[in-house]
C-alpha positions, 0 to 999 in steps of 0.5 A: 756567410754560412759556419761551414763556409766560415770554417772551410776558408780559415782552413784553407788559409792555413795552407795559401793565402791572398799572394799566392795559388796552388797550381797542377801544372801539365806534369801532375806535379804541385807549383805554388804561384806568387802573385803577380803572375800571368793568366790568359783570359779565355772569355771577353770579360769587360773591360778584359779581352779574350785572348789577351795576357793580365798579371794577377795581384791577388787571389780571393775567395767569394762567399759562395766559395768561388775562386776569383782573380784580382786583375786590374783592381777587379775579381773575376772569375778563376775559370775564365782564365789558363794560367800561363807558366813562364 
């Protein structure tokens, strides 16, 4: 992992961490999300499908500094899911 890299994600977690997002919901205003809470996956993903509701347990990072879900015990991608506010 890069110093940069490195640097960005110990400030980041000084604002969230691994039980929670900041969400822009639809209003423009500022929700933070605990887990677990429910996305819809918008792509088949397997073993997940395309359509279908998931609960997510954690929200992590990749070294590349992607945001993935934690579903299932597994990451996936956060740009393959809409979050759902209920």
């Amino acid at each position: 992992m890069s110093e940069h890299n490195r640097e960005y994600i110990l400030e980041l977690f000084k604002i969230v961490d691994t039980n929670s997002i900041l969400a822009v919901m639809h209003t423009g205003q500022v929700k933070r999300l605990y887990c677990p809470f429910t996305v819809r996956c918008n792509v088949d993903v397997p073993p997940l499908t395309k359509g279908d509701e998931y609960a997510v347990e954690a929200v992590k990072m990749t070294l590349k500094l992607e945001d993935v879900f934690i579903i299932k015990g597994r990451a996936y991608f956060v740009r393959y899911f809409s979050i759902l506010n209920k």
